[in-house]
N, C-alpha and C positions, 0 to 999 in steps of 0.2 A: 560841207557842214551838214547836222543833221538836225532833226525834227524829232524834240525830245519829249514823251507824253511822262513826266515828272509823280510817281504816287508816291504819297507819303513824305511830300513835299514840304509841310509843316517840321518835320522831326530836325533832327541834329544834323544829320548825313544830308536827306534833303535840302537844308537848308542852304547847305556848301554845294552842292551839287549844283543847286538851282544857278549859284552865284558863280562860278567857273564856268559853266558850259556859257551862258549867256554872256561871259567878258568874254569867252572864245569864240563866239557868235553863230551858236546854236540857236535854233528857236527852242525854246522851252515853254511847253505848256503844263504849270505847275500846278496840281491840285491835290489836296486833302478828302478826309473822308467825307465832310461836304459837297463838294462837287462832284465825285466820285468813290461809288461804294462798292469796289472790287469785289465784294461779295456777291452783286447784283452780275449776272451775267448780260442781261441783257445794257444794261447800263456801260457795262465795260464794251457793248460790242458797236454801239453812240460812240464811241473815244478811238476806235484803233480801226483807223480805215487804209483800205490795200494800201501797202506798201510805202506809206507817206510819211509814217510815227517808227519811233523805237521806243518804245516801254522802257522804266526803268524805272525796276518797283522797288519802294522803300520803304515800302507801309507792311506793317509789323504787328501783332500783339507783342507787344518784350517784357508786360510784366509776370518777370519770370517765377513769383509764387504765387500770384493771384494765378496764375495758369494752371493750378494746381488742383484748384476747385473750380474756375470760372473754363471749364477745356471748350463749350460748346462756343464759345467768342473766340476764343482762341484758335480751332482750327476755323471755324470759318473764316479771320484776317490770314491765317498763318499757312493752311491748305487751301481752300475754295478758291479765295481771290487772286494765289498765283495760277492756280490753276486754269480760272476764267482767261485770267491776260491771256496764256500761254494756249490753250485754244483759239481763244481771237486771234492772237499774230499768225498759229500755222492757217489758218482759214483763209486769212488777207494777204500772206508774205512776207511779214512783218520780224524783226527781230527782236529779241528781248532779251533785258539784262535783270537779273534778280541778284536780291541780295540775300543773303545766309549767313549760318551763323556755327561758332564752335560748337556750339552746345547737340551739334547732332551726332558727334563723338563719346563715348564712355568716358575719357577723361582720365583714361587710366596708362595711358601711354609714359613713354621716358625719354622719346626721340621726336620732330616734329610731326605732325600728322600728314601726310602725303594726300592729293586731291583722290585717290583711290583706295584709302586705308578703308579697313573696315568701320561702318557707323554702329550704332547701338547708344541712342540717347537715354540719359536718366530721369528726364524728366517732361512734364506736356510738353511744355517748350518746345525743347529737344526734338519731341516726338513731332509736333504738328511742323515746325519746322522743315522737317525730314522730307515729313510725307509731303508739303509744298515742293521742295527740290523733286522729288519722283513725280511730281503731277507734272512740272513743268517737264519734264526730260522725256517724258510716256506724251505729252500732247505732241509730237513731232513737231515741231516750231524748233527754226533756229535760233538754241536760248543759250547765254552763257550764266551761270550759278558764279558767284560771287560770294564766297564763306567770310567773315571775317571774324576778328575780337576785341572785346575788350574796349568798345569805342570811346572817345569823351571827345569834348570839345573845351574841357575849363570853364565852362558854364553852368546855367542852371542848376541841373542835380546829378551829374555824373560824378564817379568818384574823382576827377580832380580836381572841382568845384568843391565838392563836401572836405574835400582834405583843407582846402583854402580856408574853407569857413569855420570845421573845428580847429586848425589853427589858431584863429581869433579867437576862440571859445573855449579852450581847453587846456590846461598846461600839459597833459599826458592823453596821448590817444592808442589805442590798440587796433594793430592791423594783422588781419591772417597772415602767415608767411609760409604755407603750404598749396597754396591753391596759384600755379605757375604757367602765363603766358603772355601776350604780346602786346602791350600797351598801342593804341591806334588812334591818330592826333583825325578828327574826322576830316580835314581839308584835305591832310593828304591819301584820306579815302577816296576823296570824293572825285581828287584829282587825278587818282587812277582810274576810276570809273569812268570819267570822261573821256581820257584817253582809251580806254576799251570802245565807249561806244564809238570812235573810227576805225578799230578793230573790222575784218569781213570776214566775222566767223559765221562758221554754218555745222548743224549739226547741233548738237547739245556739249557744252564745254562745262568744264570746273575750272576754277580759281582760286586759291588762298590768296589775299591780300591784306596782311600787318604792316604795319614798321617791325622796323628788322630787329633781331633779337628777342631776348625773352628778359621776364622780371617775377618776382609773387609781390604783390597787391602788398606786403609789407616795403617791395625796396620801391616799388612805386610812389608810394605815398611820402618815404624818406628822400625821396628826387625832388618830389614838388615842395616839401620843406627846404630844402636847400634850393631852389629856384627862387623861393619867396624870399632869401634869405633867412629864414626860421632855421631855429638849432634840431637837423631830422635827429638828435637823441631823444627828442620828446615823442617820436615814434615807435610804440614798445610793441614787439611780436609774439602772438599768439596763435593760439591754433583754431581752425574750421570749428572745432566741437564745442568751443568756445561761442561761437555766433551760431542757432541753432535754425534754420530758416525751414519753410514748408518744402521746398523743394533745392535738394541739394546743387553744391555748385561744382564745374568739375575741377578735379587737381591737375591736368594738367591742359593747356590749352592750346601750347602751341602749333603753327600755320606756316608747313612748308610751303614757300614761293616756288620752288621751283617749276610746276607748271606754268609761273604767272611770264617766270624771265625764260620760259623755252620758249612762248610765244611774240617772243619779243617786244613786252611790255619794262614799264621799267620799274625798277626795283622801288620800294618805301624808302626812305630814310631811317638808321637807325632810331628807336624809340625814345631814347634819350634829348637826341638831337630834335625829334618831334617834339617834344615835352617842353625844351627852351622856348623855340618857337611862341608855342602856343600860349607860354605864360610871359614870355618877353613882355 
């Protein structure tokens, strides 16, 4: 079992994280940016002592427009703080898992994105995102990078929550059906992640981890209509240009596994079959 130092343990992915590893029976020491401000170096180097912790950072700026204008908050959660960890673990011995995101892709692809395709984000996000992944992988600490997309849990404010609730609220809703990738039920992100951290990687590693398959954010939304039993015709398709946001979304998102099952981790569950799940 392992000794799990949990950041960004408040959020969605976190939250399941925290909840799997400790029924597996990990110790999990779980903290938010209250307890810990990954920013602070010195603070991060108080949390991660020789070789007793694995990090496994979850803490994130992800509001993807405000990042637009607010970029000096932004890299410092998004660059500084993995960067901190990822110092501290190579100093002490320590391993670390971070997690990542599509968004440090162009978006412009037709095929899945491979863990070595070329990046070129569009936007801060993107960017500072990017440059956290190159800080962790430049601090020589053996860290494995964790990409994923498109998370929800059915709750609060992600888009399957908000599908649920304009539901109730709406007789006709418009969803993009240009912008195409991998719907990811957060448990069983989380539940990969776990099973990585008994992973004995060494070295700096990549991973895509989705549920399987792909969707555009229009047949997503018409799934969870028909999950709820709602009639998905009441879900009408539109295009990007349509929804005009400070910082563009990308078109296309999808997240080759194939790194994740050569290492012989296991696959997601089709996105679909995630989707029942979580709204069962």
């Amino acid at each position: 079992m392992t000794n799990i130092l949990l950041t960004g343990a408040r959020g969605q992915l976190g939250t399941r994280i925290d909840a799997l590893a400790t029924s597996a029976g990990h110790t999990v020491t779980a903290v938010g940016s209250r307890e810990l401000d990954i920013t602070d170096s010195r603070a991060v180097d108080n949390f991660v002592s020789p070789g007793s912790v694995l990090p496994v950072n979850c803490a994130a700026y992800t509001a993807v427009d405000a990042a637009e204008t607010d970029q000096e908050a932004a890299r410092a959660v998004n660059e500084i703080g993995p960067r901190n960890l990822a110092q501290a673990c190579a100093r002490v011995g320590s391993r670390l898992i971070h997690v990542s995101t599509d968004y440090v892709f162009p978006g412009d692809a037709s095929s899945p994105y491979g863990v070595d395709a070329p990046t070129g984000p569009a936007t801060v996000y993107g960017r500072t995102k990017l440059d956290g992944e190159i800080a962790v992988r430049e601090s020589g600490a053996d860290a494995a990078v964790v990409r994923t997309a498109w998370v929800y849990s059915g709750a609060g404010t992600d888009f399957v929550a908000t599908m649920r609730r304009l539901e109730a609220e709406r007789e006709f809703v418009n969803v993009v059906d240009d912008q195409i990738g991998s719907p990811t039920y957060s448990v069983d992100l989380a539940g990969g992640i776990v099973e990585l951290a008994l992973l004995d990687f060494t070295g700096a590693s990549t991973f895509h981890v989705t549920n399987g398959g792909q969707a555009s954010w229009y047949e997503l939304a018409r799934a969870v209509f028909e999950e709820i039993g709602a009639d998905p015709a009441r879900v009408r398709p539109c295009s990007s240009a349509e929804f005009v946001r400070p910082a563009s979304r990308p078109a296309y998102s999808v997240l080759s596994e194939r790194a994740w099952v050569t290492a012989g981790m296991t696959p997601l569950r089709p996105w679909r079959e995630a989707l029942h799940a979580a709204l069962a």
